[in-house]
N, C-alpha and C positions, 0 to 999 in steps of 0.2 A: 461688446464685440469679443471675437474670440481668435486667438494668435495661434495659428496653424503650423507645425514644422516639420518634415520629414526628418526623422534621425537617421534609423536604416528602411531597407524594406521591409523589417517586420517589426520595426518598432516608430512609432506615432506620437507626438504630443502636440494636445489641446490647451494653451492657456485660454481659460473660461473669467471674460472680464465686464462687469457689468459698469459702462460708463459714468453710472452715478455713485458710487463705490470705486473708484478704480484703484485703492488701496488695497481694498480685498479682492484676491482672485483664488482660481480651484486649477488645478492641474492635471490633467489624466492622461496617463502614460498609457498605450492598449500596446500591445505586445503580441506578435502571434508567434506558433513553433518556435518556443526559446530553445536554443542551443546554447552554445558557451557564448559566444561572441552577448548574448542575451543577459546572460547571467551575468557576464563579465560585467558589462555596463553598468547595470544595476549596483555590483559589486562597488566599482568604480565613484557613484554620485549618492549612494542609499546605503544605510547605515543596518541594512537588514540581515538577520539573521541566515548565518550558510545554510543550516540544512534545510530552511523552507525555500531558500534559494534554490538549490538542488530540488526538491518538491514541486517544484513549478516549471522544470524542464521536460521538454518535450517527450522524452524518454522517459522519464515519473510518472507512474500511475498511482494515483492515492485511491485505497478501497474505502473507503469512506469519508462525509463531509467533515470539518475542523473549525474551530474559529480560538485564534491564540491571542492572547493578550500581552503585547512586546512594550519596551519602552518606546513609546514616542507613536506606534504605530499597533493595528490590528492587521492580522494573517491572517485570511477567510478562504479556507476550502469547500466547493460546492460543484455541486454533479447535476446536468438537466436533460430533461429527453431530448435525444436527437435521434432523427430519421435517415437511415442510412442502408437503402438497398432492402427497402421494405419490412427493415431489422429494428426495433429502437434501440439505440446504446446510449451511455454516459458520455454527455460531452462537459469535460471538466473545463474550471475556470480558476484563479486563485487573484485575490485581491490585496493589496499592500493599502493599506490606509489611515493615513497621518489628518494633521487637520485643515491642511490648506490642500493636500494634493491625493491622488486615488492611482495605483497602477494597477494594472487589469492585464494579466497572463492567460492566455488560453491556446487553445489548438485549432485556432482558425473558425469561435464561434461566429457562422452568419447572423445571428442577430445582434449580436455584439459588433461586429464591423460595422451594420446597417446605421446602427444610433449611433456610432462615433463618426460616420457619414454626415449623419443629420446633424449633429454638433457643430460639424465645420461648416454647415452651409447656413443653417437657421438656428445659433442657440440663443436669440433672442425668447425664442420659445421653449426652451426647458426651465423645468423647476430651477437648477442648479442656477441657471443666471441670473432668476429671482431674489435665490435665498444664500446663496452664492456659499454651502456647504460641499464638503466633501460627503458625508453622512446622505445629503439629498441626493449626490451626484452617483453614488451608491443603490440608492433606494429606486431611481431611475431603471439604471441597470436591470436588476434584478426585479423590476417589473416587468421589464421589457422582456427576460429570458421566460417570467412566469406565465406572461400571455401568450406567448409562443407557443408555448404545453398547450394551451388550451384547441391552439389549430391540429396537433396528434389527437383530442380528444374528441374533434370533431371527425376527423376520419375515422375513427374508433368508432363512434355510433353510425357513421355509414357503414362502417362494415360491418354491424351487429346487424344493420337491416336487410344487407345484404344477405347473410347467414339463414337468418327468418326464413326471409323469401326462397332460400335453394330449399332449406328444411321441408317446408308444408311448400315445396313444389315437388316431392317426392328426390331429391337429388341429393341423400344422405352422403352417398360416400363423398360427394366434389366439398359438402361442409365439412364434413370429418378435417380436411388440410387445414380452409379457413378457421375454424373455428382454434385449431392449434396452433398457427400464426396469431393470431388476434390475441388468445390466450399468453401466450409467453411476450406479444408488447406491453401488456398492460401487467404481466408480473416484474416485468424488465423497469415499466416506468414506476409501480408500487417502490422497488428497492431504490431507484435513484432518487424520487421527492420523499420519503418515507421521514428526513430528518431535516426537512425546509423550515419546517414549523418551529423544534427548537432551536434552531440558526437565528432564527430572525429575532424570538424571544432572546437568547442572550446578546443580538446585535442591540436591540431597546433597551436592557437593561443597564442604565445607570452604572452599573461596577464597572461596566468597560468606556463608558466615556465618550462612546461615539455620539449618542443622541437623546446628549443631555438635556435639551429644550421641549418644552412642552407641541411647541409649533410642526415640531422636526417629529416628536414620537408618535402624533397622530398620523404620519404618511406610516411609518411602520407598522401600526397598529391596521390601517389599512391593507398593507403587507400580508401582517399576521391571518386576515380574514382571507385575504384572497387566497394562501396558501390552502388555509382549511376550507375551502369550498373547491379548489381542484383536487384534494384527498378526497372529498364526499362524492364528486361526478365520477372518481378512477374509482373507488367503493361499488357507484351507480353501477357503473360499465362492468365491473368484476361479476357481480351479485346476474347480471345478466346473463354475460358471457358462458356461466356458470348455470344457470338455468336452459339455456339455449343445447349445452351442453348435456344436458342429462334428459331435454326432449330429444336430441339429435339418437344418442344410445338408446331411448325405449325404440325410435321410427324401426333404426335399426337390428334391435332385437326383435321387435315385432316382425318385419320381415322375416327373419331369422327362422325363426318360429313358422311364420308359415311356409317357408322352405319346405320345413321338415316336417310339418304336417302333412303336406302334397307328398312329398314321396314317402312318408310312409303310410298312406293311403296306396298311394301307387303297388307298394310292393304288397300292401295285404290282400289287395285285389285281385293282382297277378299269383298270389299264392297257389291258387285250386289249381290255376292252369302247369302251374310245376309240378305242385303235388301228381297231378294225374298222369301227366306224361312221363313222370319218373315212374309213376305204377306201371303204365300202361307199356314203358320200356323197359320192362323186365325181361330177360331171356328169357321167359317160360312161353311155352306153347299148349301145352296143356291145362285146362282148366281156366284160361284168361277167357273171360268174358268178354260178347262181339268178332273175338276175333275168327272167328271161322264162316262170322258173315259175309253179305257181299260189300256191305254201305259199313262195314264199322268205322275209318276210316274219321265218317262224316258223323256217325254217332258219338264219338267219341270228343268231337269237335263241339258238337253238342251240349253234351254234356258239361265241357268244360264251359263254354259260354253261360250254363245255368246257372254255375258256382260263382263267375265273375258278375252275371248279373246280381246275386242272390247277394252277394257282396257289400255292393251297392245300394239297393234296395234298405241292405241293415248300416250303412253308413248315413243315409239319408233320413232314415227313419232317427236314428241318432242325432240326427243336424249338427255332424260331420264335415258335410260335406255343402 
């Protein structure tokens, strides 16, 4: 069973007690928007380190993931896609992890509130009341954030499909936006999973203590794999996107091109008729041809039609046109 207690509004604890052991239990503190009152606490019952205390305040933005090796405890910073007004950004997490107990600071992750939900209702059903680690109660987590990614990754390929389809529907310019949104989530989600893989490698590794059992490093090593297979689908999606991209600029340019091919067809056609009528608008009266007819007027009109058919004729002959 598991012993539930509100401390504040934004701080939570789960003791995780599995009734045939009830010697051993796990404890996971989840924490949301630390402020001081946050850290205080902390301060107050955990023997942790200020500045990573300070690091995990709501106001701390860490640019990159960390994994520190303290006395008694590991300090794990980690960054995961989140969806935010059609945008992806980094929603950070940081983790204090001793070996009966886990606390979990973040900025209000929804998938992280959802499992500490599911904890308090059915943790007969997690690993952790199983194996009744901190290490597992970790590896939980941080499944749960990885598969999450996977739901961005599937709107990712709807929207590649989508792209396709405006593409060879003729509607370049409306992909030219999508294809720039789509492009910058998937470079946005490259930098923030870009260092999951060796996170989790030195979380297995033995030097630091967390998951020294053979039993415990096969879920990690499972870990490990799932990372590198959402690296290879955000790869897939790139390599696409990227492709998609550089059909959309030929459609593009090709239009382009024939833009500019029609009018300058147009203008070379309409030539003769300039040329002529600037001859035939000279101020001279003497010695201009036609003009002391009665129809020049219409000959003249004539005339120019022959050149613009004549034109034509050598455009087509050309296949031009």
């Amino acid at each position: 069973m598991s012993n539930y207690k509100e401390i504040t509004d934004n701080i939570h604890e789960i003791i995780i007690v599995n009734p045939q052991k009830p010697k051993k239990t796990v404890k996971w503190l989840n924490i949301t928007d630390a402020g001081k009152n946050e850290i205080e606490f902390l301060r107050k019952f955990y023997n942790f380190n200020l500045a990573q205390l300070q690091a995990s305040s709501t106001k701390a933005v860490s640019q990159r993931p960390e994994i520190i090796k303290n006395d008694g405890y590991l300090f794990i910073t980690l960054h995961f896609p989140v969806l935010r007004d059609g945008t992806i950004v980094p929603g950070e997490i940081n983790f204090f992890v001793g070996s009966d107990y886990l606390v979990s600071v973040h900025n209000n992750l929804k998938t992280v509130n959802d499992f500490f939900s599911l904890c308090k209702k059915e943790e007969d059903l997690l690993l952790t009341y199983e194996l009744e680690s901190s290490a597992i109660l970790l590896y939980e987590i941080l499944q749960k954030l990885m598969s999450a990614g996977y739901s961005l990754l599937d709107q990712n390929s709807i929207a590649i499909n989508e792209i396709e389809d405006l593409i060879f529907s003729q509607k370049q310019k409306k992909a030219v936006s999508n294809i720039l949104d789509l492009r910058r989530n998937i470079i946005n989600t490259r930098k923030i999973t870009q260092n999951h893989k060796n996170i989790i490698e030195k979380l297995s590794d033995s030097n630091f203590g967390l998951v020294p059992e053979k039993r415990i490093k096969k879920y990690y090593n499972e870990l490990l794999a799932q990372s590198k297979r959402f690296w290879e689908n955000l790869e897939t999606q790139k390599e696409m996107i990227e492709v998609l991209n550089n059909t959309n600029e030929s459609l593009l340019n090709y239009q382009l091109s024939d833009i500019m091919k029609t009018l300058t067809i147009f203008s070379v056609i309409v030539f003769p008729l300039t040329l002529l009528a600037a001859i035939f608008g000279m101020n001279t009266t003497n010695g201009m041809p036609f003009m002391q007819t009665a129809n020049a007027f219409w000959i003249i009109i004539v005339i120019m039609m022959i050149g613009c058919l004549a034109m034509i004729i050598f455009f087509t002959k050309k296949k031009w046109l």
